[in-house]
Backbone as a chain_set.jsonl record, in Angstrom:
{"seq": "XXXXXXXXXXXXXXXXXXXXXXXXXXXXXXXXXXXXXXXXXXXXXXXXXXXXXXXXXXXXXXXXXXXXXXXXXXXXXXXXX", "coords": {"N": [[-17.899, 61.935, -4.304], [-19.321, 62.045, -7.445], [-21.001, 59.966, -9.926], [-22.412, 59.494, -12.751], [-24.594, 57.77, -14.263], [-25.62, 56.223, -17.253], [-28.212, 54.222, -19.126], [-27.932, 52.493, -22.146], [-29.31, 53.803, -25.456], [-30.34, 51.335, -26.822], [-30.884, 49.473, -25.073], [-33.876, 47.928, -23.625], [-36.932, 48.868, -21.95], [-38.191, 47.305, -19.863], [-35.151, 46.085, -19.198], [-33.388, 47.958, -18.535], [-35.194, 48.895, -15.978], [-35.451, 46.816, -14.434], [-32.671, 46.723, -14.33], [-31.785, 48.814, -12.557], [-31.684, 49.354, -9.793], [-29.591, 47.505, -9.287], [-27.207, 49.187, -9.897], [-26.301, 50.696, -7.069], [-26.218, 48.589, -5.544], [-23.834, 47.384, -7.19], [-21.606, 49.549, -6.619], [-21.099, 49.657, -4.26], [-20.384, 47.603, -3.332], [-17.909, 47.749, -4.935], [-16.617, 49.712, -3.377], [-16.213, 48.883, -1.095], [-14.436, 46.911, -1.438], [-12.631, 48.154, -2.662], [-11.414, 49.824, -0.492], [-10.971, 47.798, 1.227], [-8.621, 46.825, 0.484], [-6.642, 48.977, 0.27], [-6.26, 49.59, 2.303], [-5.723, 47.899, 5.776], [-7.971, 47.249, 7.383], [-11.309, 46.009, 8.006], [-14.071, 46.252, 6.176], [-17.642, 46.507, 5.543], [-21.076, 46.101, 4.162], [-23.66, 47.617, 4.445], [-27.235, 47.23, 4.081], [-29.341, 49.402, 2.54], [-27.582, 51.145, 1.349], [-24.956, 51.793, 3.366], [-21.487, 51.959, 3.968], [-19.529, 50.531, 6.248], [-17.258, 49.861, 9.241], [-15.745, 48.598, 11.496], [-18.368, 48.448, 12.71], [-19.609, 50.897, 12.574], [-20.545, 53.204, 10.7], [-19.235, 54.433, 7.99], [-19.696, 55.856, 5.259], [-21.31, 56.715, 2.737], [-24.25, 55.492, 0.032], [-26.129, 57.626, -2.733], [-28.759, 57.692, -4.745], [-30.26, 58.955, -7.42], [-32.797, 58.783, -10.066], [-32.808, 59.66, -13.467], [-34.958, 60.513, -15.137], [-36.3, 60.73, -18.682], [-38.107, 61.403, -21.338], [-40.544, 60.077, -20.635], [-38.803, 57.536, -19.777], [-36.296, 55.824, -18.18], [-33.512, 57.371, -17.858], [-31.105, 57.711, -17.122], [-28.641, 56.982, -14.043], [-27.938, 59.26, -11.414], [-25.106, 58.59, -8.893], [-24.312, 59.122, -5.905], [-21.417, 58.989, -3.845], [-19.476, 58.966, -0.225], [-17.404, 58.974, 1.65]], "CA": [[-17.715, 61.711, -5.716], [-20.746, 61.684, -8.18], [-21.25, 59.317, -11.1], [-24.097, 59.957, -13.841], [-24.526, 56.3, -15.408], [-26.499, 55.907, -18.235], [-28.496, 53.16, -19.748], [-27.662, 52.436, -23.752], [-30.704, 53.677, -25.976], [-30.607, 50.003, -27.194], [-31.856, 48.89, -24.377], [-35.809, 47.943, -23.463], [-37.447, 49.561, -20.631], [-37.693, 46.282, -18.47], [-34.03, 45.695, -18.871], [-33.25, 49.228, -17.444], [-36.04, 48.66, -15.001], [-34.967, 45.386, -13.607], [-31.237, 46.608, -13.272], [-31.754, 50.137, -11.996], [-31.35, 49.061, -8.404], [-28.308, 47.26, -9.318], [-25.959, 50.419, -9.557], [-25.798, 51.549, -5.863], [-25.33, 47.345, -5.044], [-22.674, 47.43, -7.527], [-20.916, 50.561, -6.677], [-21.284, 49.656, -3.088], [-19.547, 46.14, -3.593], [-16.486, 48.351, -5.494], [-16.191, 50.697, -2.595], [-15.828, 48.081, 0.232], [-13.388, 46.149, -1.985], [-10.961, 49.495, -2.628], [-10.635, 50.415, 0.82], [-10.128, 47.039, 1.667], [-7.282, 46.621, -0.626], [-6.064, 50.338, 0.243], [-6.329, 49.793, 4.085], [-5.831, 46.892, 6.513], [-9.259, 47.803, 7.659], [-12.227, 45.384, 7.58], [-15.015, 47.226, 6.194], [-18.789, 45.648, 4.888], [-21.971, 47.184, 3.77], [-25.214, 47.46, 5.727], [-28.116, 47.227, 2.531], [-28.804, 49.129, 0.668], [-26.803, 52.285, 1.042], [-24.142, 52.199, 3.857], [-20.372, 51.631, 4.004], [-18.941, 50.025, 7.718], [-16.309, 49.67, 9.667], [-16.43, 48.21, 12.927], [-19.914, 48.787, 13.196], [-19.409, 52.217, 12.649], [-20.473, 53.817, 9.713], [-18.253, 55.187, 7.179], [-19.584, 56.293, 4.216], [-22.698, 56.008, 1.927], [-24.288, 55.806, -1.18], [-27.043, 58.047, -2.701], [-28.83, 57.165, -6.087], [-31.725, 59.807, -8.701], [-32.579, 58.767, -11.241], [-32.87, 60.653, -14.246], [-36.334, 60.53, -16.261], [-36.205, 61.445, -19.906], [-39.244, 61.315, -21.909], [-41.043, 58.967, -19.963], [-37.75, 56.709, -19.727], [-35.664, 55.679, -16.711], [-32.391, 57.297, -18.982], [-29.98, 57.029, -16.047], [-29.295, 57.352, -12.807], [-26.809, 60.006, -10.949], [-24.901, 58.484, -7.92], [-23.004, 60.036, -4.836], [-20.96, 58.023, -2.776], [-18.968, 60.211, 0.145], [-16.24, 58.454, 2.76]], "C": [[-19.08, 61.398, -6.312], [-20.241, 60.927, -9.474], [-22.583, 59.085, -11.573], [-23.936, 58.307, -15.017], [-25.961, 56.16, -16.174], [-26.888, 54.8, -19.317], [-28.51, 53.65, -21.371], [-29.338, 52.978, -24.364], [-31.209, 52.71, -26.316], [-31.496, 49.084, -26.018], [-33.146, 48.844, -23.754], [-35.588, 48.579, -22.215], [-36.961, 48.343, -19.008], [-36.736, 45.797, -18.247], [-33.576, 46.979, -18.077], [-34.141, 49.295, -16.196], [-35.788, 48.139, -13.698], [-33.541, 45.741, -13.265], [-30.833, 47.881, -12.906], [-31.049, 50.089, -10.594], [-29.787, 48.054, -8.24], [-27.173, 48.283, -8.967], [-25.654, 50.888, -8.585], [-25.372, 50.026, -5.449], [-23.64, 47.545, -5.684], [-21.203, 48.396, -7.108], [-20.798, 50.205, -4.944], [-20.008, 48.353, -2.621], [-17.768, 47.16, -4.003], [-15.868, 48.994, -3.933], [-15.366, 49.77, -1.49], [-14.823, 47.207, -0.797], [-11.642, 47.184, -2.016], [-10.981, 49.84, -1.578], [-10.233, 49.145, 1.771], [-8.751, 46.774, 1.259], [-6.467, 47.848, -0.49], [-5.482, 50.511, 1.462], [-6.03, 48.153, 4.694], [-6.697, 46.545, 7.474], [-10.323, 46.085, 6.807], [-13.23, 46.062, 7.683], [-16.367, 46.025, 5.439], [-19.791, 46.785, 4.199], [-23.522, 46.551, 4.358], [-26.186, 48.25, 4.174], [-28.821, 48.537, 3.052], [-27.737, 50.048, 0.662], [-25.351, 52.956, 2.207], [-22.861, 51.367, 4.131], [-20.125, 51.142, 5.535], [-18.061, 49.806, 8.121], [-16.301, 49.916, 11.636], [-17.262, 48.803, 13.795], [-20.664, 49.815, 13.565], [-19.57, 52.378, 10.913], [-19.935, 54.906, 9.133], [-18.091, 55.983, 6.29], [-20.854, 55.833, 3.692], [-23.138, 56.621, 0.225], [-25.492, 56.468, -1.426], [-27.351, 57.942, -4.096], [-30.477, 58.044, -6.397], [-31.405, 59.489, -9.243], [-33.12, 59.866, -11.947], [-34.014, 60.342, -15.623], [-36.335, 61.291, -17.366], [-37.075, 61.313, -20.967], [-40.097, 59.714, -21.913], [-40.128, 57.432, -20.005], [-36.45, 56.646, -18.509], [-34.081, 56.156, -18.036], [-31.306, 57.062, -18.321], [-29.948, 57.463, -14.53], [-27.505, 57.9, -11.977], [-26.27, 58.994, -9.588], [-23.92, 59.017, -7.216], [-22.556, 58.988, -4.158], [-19.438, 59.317, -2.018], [-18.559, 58.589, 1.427], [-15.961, 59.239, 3.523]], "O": [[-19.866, 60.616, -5.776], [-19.18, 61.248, -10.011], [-23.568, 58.629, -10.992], [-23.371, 58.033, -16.076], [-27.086, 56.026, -15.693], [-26.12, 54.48, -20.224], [-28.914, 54.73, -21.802], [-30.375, 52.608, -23.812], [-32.44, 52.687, -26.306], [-32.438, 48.3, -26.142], [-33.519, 49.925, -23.297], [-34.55, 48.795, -21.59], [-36.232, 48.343, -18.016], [-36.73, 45.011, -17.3], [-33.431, 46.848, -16.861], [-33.599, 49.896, -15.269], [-35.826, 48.559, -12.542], [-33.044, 45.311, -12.224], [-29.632, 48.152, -12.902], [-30.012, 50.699, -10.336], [-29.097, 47.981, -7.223], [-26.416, 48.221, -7.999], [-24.695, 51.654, -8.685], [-24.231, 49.954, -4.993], [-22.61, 47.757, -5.043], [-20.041, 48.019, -7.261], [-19.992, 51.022, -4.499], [-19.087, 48.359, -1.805], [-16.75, 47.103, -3.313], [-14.753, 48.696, -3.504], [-14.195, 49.919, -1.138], [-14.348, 46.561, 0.136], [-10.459, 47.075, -1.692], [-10.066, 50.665, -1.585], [-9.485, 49.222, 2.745], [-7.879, 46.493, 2.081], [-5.458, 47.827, -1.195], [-4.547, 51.254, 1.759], [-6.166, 47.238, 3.882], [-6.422, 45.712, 8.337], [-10.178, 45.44, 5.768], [-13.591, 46.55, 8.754], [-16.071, 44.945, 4.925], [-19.496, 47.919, 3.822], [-24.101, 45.482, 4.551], [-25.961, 49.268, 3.52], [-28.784, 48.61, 4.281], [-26.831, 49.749, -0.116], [-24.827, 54.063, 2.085], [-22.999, 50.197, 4.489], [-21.007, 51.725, 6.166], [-17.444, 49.25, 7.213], [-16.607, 50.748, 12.49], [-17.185, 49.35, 14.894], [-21.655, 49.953, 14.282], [-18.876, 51.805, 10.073], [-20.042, 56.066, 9.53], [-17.109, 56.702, 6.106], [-21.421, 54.805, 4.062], [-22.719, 57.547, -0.469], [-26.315, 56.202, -0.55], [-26.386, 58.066, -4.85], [-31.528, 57.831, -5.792], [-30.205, 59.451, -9.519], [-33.725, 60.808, -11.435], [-33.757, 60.026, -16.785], [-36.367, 62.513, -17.216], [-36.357, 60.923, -21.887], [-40.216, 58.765, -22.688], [-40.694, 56.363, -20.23], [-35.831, 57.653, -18.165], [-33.721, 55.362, -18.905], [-30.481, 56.269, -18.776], [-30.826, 58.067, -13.915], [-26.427, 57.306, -11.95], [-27.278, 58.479, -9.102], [-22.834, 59.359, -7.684], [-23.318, 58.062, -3.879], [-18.725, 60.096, -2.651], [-19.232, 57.628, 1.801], [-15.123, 58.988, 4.389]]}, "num_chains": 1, "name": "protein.A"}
């Protein structure tokens, strides 16, 4: 599954900057929460970009961003189970 998230034009550079690297934590946090809640499976996440399950990897995340006249404008992510 891909998701193309994009920062508001309202916002400054160093606020897009500073929470760029957020979006694969965040999306990473979601993932291991819905397949816990889906499954009876204990799953975690090994930083920055992989899904787990008993100590076996499951799934991962992959994050471009997307540069738009000299502006971080957003940033595509894959995540694959």
């Amino acid at each position: 599954v891909s998701f193309f998230f994009r920062f508001p034009a309202k916002c400054d550079n160093d606020f897009v900057n500073s929470n760029a690297p957020n979006v694969t934590k965040v999306l990473a946090v979601a993932a291991v929460d819905t397949l816990q809640w889906a499954t009876d499976q204990k799953f975690g996440i090994k930083w920055p970009n992989d899904i787990v399950c008993s100590g076996c990897k499951v799934g991962g995340i992959l994050a471009r961003a997307v540069p738009f006249n000299g502006r971080l404008e957003g940033i595509i992510v894959d995540i694959g189970i």
